[in-house]
C-alpha positions in Angstrom: 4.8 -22.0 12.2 2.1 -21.9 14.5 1.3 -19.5 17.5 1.5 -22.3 20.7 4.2 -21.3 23.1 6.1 -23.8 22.2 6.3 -22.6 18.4 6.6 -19.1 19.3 9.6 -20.0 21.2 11.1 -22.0 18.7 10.8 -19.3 16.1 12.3 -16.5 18.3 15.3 -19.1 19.1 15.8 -18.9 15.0 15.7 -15.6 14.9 18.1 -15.0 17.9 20.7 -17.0 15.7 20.6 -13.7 13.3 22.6 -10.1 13.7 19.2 -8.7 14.3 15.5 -10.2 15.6 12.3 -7.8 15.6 9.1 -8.7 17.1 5.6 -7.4 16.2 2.4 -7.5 18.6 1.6 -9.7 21.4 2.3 -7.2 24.2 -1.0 -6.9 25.2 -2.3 -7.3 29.2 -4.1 -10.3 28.7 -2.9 -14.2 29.1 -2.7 -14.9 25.5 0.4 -12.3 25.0 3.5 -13.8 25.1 5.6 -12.2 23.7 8.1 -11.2 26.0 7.5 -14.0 28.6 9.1 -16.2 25.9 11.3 -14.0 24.8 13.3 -13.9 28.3 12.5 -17.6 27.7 14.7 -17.7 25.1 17.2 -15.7 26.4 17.7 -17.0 29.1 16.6 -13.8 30.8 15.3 -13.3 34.2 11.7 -11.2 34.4 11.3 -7.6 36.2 9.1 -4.4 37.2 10.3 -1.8 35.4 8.9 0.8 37.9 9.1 3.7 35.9 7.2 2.0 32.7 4.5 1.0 35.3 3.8 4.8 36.1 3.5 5.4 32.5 1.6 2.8 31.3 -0.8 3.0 34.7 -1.2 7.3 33.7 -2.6 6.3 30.3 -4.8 3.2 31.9 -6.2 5.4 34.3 -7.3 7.9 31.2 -9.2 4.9 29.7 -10.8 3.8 33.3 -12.6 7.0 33.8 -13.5 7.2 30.0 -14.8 4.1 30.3 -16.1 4.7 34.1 -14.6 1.6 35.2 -12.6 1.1 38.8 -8.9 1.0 37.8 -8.3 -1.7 39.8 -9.6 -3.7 36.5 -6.8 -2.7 34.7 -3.9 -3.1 37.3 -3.0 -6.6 36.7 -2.8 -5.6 32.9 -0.8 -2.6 33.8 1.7 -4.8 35.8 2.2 -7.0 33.1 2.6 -4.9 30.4 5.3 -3.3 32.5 7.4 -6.6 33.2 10.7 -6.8 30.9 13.2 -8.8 30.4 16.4 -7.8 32.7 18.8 -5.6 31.0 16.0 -4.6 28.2 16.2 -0.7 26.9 12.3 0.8 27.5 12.7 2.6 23.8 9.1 4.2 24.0 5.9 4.2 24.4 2.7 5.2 22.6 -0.3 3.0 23.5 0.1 0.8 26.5 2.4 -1.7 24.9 5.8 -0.7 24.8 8.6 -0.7 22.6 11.8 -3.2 24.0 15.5 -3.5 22.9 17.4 -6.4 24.1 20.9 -6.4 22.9 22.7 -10.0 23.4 26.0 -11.7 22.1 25.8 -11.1 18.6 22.0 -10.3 18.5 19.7 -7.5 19.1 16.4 -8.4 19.5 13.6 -5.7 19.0 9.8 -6.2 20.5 7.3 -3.7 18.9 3.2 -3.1 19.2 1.1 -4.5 16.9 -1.3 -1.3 16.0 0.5 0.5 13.2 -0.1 3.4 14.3 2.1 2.6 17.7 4.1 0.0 15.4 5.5 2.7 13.3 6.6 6.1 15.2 8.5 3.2 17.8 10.5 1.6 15.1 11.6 5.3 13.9 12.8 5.6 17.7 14.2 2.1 18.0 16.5 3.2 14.8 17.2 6.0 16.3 19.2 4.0 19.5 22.9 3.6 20.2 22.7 -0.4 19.7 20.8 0.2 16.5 22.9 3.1 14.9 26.2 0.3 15.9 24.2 -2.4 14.1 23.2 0.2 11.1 26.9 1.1 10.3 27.6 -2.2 10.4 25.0 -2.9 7.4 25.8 -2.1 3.9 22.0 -2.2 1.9 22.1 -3.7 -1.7 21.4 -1.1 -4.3 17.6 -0.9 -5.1 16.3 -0.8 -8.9 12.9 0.4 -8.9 10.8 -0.7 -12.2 7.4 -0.5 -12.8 4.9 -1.6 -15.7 1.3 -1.3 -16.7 -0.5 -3.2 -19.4 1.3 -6.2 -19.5 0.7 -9.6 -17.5 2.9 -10.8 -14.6 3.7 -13.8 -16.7 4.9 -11.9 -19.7 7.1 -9.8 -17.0 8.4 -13.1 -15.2 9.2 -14.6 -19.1 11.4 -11.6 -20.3 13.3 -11.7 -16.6 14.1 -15.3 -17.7 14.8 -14.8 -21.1 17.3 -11.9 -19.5 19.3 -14.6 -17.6 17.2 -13.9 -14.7 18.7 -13.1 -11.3 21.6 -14.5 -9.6 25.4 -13.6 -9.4 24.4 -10.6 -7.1 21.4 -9.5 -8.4 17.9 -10.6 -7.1 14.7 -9.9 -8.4 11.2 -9.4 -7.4 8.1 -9.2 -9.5 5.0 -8.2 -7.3 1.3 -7.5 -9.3 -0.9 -4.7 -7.5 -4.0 -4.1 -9.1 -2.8 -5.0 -12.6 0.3 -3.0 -11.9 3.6 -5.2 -12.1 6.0 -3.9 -9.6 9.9 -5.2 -10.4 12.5 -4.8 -8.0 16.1 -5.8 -8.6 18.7 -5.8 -5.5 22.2 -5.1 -6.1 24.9 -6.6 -4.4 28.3 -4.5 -4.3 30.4 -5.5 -7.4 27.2 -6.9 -9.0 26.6 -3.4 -11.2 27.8 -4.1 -14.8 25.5 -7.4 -14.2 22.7 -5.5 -13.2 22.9 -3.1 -15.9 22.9 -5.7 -18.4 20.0 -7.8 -17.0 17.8 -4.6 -16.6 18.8 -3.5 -20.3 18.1 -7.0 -22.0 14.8 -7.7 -19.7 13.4 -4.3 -20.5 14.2 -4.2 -24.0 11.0 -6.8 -25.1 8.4 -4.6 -22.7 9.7 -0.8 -23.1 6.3 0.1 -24.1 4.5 -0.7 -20.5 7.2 1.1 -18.9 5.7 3.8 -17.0 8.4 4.9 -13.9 11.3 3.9 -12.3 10.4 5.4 -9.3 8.0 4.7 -6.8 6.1 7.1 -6.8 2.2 6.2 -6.9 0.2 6.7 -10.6 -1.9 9.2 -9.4 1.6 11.0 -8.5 2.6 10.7 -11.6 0.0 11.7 -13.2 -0.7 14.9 -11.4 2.9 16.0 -12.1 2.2 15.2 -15.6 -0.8 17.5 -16.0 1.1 20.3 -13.7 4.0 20.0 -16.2 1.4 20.8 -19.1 -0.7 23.3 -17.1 -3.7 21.1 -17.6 -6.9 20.5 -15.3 -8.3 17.0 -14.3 -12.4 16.4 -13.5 -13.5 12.7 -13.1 -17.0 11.0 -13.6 -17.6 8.0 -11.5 -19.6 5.5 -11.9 -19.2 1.7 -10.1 -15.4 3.3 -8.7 -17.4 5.6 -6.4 -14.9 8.3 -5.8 -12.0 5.6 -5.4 -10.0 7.7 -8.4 -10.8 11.4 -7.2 -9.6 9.4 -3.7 -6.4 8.6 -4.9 -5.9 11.9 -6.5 -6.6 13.6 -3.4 -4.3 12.0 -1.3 -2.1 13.7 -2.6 -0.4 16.7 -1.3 -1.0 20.1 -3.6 -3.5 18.0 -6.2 -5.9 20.7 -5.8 -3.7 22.6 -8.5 -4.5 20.2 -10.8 -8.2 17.9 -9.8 -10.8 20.2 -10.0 -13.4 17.9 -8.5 -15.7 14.9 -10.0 -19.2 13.3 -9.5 -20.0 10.1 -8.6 -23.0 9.7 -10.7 -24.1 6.2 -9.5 -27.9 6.6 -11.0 -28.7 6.9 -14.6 -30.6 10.4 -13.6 -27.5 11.5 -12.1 -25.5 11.2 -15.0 -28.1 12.9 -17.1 -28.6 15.7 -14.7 -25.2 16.4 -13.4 -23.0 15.1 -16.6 -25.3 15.8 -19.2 -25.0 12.2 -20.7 -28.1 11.6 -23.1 -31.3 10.1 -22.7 -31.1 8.4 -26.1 -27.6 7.0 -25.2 -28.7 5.8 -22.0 -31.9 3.8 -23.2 -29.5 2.8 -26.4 -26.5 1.4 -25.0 -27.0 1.1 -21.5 -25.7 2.8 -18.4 -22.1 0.2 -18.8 -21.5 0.8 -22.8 -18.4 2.7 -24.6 -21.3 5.6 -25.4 -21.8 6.0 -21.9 -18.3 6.1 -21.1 -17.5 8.8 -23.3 -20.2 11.0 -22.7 -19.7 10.8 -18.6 -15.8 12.1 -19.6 -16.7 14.6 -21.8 -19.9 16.0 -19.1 -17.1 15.9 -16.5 -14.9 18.2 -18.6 -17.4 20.5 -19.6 -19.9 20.7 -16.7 -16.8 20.8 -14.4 -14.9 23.0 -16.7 -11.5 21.1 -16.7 -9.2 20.1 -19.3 -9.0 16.8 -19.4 -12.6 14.2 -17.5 -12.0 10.7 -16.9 -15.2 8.4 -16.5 -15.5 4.8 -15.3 -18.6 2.7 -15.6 -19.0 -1.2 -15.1 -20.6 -4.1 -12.9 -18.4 -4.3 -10.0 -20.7 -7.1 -8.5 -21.3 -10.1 -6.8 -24.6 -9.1 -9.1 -26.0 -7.8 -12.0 -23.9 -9.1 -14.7 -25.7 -10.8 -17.8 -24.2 -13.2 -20.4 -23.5 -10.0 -22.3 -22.5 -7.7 -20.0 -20.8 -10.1 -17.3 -19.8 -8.9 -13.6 -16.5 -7.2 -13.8 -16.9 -5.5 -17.5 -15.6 -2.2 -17.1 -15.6 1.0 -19.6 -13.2 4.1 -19.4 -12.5 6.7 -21.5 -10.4 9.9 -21.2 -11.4 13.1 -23.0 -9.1 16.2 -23.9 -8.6 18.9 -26.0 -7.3 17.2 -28.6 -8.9 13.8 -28.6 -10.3 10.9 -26.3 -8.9 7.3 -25.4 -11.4 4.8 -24.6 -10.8 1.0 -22.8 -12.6 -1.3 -21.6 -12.1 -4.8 -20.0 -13.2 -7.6 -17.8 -11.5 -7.9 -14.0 -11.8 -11.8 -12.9 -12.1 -10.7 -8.8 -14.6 -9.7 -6.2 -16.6 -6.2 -5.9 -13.0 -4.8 -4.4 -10.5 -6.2 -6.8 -13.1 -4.5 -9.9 -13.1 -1.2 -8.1 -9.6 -0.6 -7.2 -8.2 -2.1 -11.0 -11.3 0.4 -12.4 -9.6 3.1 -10.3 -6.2 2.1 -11.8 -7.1 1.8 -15.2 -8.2 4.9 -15.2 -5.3 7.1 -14.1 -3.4 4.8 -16.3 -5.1 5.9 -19.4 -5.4 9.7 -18.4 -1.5 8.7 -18.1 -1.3 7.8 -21.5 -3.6 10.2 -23.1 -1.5 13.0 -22.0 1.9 11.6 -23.0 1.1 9.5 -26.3 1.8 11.5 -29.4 
């Protein structure tokens, strides 16, 4: 589908045809958003001022004219725009200058939202929260949701033991999704459809228990910091190509300070030998992207940041640097504990990005495993 007006009224016609039609973006004040113009198109709906929306909207405008030191006058055609509805639409809210519109129809509601998430989401929380909507809403019964999720084993080999199952149908659906090396399974339950389910989800697991890690969805580095809380441990990370992307994900995370104590991102080879204490000899040995490195980076982060457990990542995220031995996208890891290390290393097929945030991954993965294999 393309984005003439033409096509854009042709798709909201298809989507009218449904119990429920919601709309992102093009409610902007400029010529090019037409979102609601074809929407009353479609609908058969005659244009208006809503007066009130037009204070509103021209209070905020006004804000950004004197910020910007601009005449209002600039902005009025905008604001006049932005404030013309379809008749008989329910204003839900506003947060930018865009607002949120409900048009309930014969056997349809149609929904128009901002673009910006940050407008996008806090209106759809109040469009839910409408008398059309909750109607709609207790007419809607959700399929159960199955959450499954895997690490160290390919898409493919996922996809295969699905098949081998019986794969989906007869009221259950499946998804398989992979995010950063993660495989992300998702199996939709119709009513009626349980003892199915259960037997498709015990048959397709059986072959890949062992990359298993949650059947919730709650992000590793979640996981992992209730893990170490669980064990009373402490968690320090050494950085290298990752640049604090794994101490990131740890510290989104509400309450992590109980577990991370901090890390280094020791990006030179004279900051890993000052900060993490990694040797000289291994350094001019091995190389800065080498097991020994690896090891030595986790085991300074422990120490030197007097945790439990250091991670480390080191490896060529790219475009450059790579050599036929060491090619772009070789990556070391190793996790060091009390009682023993775990080491890995691989090669990620990707840009600079994809290396980093499957380095990242990797790496909470095997602090994972390091704390929960015997």
């Amino acid at each position: 589908m393309g984005d003439t007006p033409a096509e854009i009224e042709q798709a909201l016609r298809a989507g009218l045809e449904r119990d429920l039609l919601v709309v992102s973006g093009g409610l902007g004040p400029t010529h090019d958003d037409r979102t609601v113009e074809l929407l009353a198109r479609a609908t058969a709906c005659e244009l208006r001022v809503d007066e009130d929306l037009e204070t509103r909207i021209e209070a905020r405008s006004r804000t950004v004219a004197e910020r910007m030191k601009r005449p209002y006058a600039d902005f009025e055609p905008g604001v006049r725009k932005q404030a013309t509805v379809p008749d008989g639409a329910l204003v839900v809210g506003l947060e930018g200058t865009a607002p949120a519109l409900l048009l309930e129809l014969d056997g349809c509601i149609a929904v128009v939202l901002p673009g910006p998430p940050r407008e996008l989401q806090p209106l759809w929380q109040a469009t839910l929260e409408t008398e059309p909507m909750g109607r709609l809403l207790a007419r809607a019964a959700a399929p159960e949701r199955r959450v499954l999720r895997f690490y160290g084993v390919s898409e493919s080999s996922v996809a295969s033991a699905l098949a081998a199952a019986g794969g989906d149908g007869d009221g259950v659906e499946a998804t398989i999704c992979a995010r950063d090396s993660e495989i992300h399974v998702d199996l939709f339950v119709d009513p009626g459809a349980e003892e199915r389910a259960h037997a498709l989800e015990d048959a397709f697991v059986a072959p890949i228990a062992g990359y298993l890690y949650s059947r919730s969805e709650a992000a590793v580095e979640e996981l992992v910091l209730e893990l170490f809380r669980q064990r009373r441990l402490t968690l320090a990370t050494a950085e290298s190509c990752t640049g604090g992307l794994v101490s990131t994900r740890l510290t989104s995370v509400p309450g992590s300070s109980d577990v991370f104590v901090g890390g280094v991102v020791a990006y030179s080879n004279d900051l890993k030998t000052g900060a993490l204490g990694v040797p000289d000899e291994i350094l001019s040995a091995h190389g800065a992207v080498s097991a020994e490195t690896a090891s030595a980076m986790a085991q300074g982060a422990r120490m030197r940041l007097r945790a439990d457990v250091g991670v480390s990542v080191t490896g060529i995220a790219g475009p450059g640097g790579g050599t036929a031995e060491k090619p772009v996208g070789l990556v070391y890891l190793c996790a060091a504990g009390p009682s023993g290390q775990m080491a890995r290393d691989f090669v990620v097929t990707g840009d600079r990005e994809t290396v980093r945030a499957r380095a990242a991954v990797a790496a909470l993965h095997l602090v994972r495993l390091l704390v929960t294999e015997p």
